[in-house]
C-alpha positions as CSV (number, residue, x, y, z in Angstrom):
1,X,-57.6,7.9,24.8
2,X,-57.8,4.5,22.9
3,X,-58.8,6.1,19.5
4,X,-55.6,8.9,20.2
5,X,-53.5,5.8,20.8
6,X,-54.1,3.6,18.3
7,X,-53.8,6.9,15.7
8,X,-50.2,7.8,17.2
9,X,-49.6,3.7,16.8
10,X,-50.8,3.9,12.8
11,X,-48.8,7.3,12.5
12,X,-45.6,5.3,14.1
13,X,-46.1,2.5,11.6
14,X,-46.2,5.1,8.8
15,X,-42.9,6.7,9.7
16,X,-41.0,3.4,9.6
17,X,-42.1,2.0,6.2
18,X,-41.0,5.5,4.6
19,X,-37.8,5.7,7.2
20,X,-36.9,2.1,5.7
21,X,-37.7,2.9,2.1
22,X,-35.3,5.6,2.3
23,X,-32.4,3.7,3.9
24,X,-33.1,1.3,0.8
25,X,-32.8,4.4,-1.5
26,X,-29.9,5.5,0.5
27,X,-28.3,2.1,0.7
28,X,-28.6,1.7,-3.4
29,X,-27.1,4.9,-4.1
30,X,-24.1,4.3,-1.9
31,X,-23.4,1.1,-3.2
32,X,-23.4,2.0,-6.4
33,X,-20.9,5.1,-5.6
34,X,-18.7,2.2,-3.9
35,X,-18.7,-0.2,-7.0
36,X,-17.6,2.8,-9.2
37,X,-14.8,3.3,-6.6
38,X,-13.8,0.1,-6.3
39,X,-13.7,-0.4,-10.2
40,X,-11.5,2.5,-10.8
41,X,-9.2,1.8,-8.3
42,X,-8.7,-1.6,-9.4
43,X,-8.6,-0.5,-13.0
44,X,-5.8,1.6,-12.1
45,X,-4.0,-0.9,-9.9
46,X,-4.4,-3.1,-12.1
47,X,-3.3,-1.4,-15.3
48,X,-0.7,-0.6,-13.2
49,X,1.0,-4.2,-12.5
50,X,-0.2,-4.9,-16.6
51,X,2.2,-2.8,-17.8
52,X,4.8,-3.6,-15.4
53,X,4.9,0.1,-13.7
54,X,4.8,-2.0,-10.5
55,X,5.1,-5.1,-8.9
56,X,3.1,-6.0,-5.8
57,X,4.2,-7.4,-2.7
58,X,2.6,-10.0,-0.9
59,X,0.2,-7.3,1.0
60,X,-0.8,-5.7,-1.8
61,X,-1.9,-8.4,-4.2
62,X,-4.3,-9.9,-0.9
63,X,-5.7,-6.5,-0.8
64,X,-6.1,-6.4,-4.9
65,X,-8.1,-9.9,-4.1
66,X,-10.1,-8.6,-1.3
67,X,-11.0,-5.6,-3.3
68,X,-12.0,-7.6,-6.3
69,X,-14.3,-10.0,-4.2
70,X,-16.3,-7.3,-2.9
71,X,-16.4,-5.8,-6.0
72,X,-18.1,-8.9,-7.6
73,X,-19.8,-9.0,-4.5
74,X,-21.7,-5.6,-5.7
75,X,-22.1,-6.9,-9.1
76,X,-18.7,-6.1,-10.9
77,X,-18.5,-6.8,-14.5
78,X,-16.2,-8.6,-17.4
79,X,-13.6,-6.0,-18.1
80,X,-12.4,-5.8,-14.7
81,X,-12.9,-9.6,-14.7
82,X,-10.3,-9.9,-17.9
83,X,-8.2,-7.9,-16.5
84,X,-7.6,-9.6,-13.2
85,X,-7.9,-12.9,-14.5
86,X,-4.7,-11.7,-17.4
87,X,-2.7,-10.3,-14.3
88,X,-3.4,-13.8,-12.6
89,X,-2.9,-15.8,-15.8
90,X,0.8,-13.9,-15.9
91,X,1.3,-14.6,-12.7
92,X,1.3,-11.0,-11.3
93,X,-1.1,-11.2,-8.8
């Protein structure tokens, strides 16, 4: 009984460490699907307000910053960087 336990113990042990290893595979995949949906979207938003299609209210320029912290929270990168801080620079956002 001892041997039978400590087998369905090791076989427990197993299943975690590749339950775990895929929620990190899992977990890497999605965040890179949400840093390529948070890049275009600020792209767009912010090409947007660039080239004056639209202004944003209050609301929406806290949700542009929001948006563009977690992006560099997920590792972002320069373009969308130049383009937010030109928007900021011209006082748009």
């Amino acid at each position: 009984l001892l041997k039978a336990q400590q087998t369905e113990k090791l076989y427990l042990d197993l299943l975690r460490k590749e339950s775990k290893a895929g929620d990190t595979v899992l977990n890497n995949k999605l965040d890179k699907n949400r840093i390529k949906t948070l890049r275009m979207w600020l792209i767009t938003e912010l090409t947007k307000i660039r080239d004056e299609s639209y202004t944003p209210n209050e609301e929406q320029k806290r949700l542009i910053h929001e948006v563009k912290d977690e992006y560099n929270g997920l590792g972002g990168d320069s373009y969308v960087d130049d383009m937010f801080e030109d928007c900021k620079k011209k006082n748009l956002i």
